[in-house]
C-alpha positions as CSV (number, residue, x, y, z in Angstrom):
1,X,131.0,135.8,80.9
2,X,128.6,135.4,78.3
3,X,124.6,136.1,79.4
4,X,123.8,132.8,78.9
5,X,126.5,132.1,81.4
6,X,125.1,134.5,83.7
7,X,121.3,133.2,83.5
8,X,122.8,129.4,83.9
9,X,124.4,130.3,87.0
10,X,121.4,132.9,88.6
11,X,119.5,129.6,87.8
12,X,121.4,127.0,89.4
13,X,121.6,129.3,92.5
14,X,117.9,129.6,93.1
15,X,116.5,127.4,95.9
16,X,113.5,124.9,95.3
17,X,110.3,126.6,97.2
18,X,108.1,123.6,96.3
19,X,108.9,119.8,96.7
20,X,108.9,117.7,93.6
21,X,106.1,115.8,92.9
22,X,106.0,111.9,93.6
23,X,103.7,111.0,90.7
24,X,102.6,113.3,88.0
25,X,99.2,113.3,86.8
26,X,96.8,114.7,84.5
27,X,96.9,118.0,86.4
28,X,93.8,120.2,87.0
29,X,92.1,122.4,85.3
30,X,89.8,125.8,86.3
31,X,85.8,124.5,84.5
32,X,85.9,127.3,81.5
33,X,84.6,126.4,78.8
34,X,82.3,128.7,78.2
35,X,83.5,131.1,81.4
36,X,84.7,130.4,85.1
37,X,82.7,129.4,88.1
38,X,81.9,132.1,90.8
39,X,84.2,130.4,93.5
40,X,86.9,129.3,90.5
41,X,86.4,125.6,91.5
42,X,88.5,123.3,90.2
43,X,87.8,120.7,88.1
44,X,89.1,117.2,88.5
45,X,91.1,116.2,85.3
46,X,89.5,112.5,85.6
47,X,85.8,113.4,86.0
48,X,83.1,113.4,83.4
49,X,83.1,117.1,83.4
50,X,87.1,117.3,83.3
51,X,86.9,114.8,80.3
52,X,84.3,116.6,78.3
53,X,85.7,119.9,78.8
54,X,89.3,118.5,77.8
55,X,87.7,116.8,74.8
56,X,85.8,120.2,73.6
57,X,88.8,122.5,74.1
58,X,90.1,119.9,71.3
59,X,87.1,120.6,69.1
60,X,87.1,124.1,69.7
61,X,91.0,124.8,69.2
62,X,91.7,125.2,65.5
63,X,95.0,122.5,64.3
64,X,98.3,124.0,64.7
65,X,97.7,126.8,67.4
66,X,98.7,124.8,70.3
67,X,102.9,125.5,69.9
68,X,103.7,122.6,72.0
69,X,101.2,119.7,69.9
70,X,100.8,121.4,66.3
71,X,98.4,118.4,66.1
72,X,96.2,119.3,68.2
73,X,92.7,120.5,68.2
74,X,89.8,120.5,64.8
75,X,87.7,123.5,65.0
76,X,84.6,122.5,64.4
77,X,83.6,126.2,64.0
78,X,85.2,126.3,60.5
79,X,82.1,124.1,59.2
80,X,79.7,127.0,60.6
81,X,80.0,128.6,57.3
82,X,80.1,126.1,54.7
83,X,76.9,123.7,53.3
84,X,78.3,120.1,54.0
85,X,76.6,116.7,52.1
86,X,75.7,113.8,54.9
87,X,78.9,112.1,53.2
88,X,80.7,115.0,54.5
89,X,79.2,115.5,57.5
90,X,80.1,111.9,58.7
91,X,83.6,112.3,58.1
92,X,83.6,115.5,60.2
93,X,82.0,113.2,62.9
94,X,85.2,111.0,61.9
95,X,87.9,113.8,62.6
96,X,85.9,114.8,65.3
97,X,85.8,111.2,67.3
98,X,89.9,110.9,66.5
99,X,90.3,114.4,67.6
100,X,88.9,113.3,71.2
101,X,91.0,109.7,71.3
102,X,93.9,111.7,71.1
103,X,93.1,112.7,74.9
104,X,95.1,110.5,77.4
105,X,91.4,110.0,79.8
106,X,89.6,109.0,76.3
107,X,89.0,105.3,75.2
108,X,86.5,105.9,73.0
109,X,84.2,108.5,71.7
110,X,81.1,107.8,69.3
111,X,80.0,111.2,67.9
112,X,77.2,112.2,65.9
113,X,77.3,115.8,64.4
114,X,74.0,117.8,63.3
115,X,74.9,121.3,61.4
116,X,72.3,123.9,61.3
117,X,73.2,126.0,58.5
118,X,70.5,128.6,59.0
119,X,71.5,129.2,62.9
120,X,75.0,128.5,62.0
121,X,74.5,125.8,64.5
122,X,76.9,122.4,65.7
123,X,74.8,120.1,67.9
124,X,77.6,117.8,68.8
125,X,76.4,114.2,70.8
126,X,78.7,112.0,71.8
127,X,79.0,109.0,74.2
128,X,82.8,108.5,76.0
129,X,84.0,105.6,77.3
130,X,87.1,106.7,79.9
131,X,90.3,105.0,80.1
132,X,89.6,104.6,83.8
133,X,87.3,101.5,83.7
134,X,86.3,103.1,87.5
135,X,84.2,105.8,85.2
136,X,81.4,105.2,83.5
137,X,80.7,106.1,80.0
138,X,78.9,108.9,79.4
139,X,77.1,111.1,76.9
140,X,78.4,114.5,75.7
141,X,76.4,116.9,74.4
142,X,77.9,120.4,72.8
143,X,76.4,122.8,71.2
144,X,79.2,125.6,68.9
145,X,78.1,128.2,67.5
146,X,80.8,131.0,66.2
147,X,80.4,132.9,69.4
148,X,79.4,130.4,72.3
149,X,80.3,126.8,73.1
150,X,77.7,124.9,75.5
151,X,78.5,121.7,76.8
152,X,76.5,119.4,79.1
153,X,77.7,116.0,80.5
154,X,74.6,114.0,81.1
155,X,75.4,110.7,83.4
């Protein structure tokens, strides 16, 4: 036998521990943006928080690192070091808005970007309106800096 045999049949002899899910959703994810909570609290996927958090992993992730979407993410760090025109700045906003519609919970996203070149500075506000019609929009603030990402989610 061949090891590929060998795995395929260790494989097919292993026993299911956990039953298979009836639906699948969006999953869960641990809040860590910026770091965990004390008591590792999960976040629910469908919340403002969950969405904002889902939507500025995008922004923070730079395109082509994520090996299973190589369209995913526009690091809006890369601007930090670079002068932009207000032409330019509003097509970042641009990127930045199609960048968060990409997310399965997003409907919409309005985003206006403010770079601070001398505190190499990203103030990021947007408002998102959920897919869920059951959530309210709500505003998104971020602030990215190349060594911290803050993010509020005001209701």
């Amino acid at each position: 036998m061949t090891i590929l045999e060998d795995i395929q049949a260790e494989v097919s002899a292993l026993l299911r521990e956990v039953e298979t899910p009836a639906a699948v959703g969006y999953g869960v994810d641990l809040s860590c943006v910026a770091d965990l909570h004390d008591d590792l609290r999960e976040v629910d996927p469908n919340s403002p928080e969950g969405i904002g958090e889902a939507v500025l992993r995008r922004w923070t992730c730079p395109r082509g690192q994520n090996a299973d979407d190589p369209d995913y993410g526009r690091d809006v760090r890369a601007i930090l070091n670079r002068g932009l025109t207000q032409a330019e700045l509003l097509g970042e906003a641009g990127l930045l808005r199609a960048e968060a519609e990409k997310e399965d919970t997003v409907d919409t996203c309005d985003v206006t970007l403010t770079l601070n070149v001398a505190d190499r500075l990203v103030s990021i506000v947007g408002k998102i309106t959920p897919v869920d019609p059951t959530i309210e929009p709500f505003r998104f603030v971020a602030a990215v800096t190349d060594g911290a990402t803050m993010l509020e989610i005001q209701r």
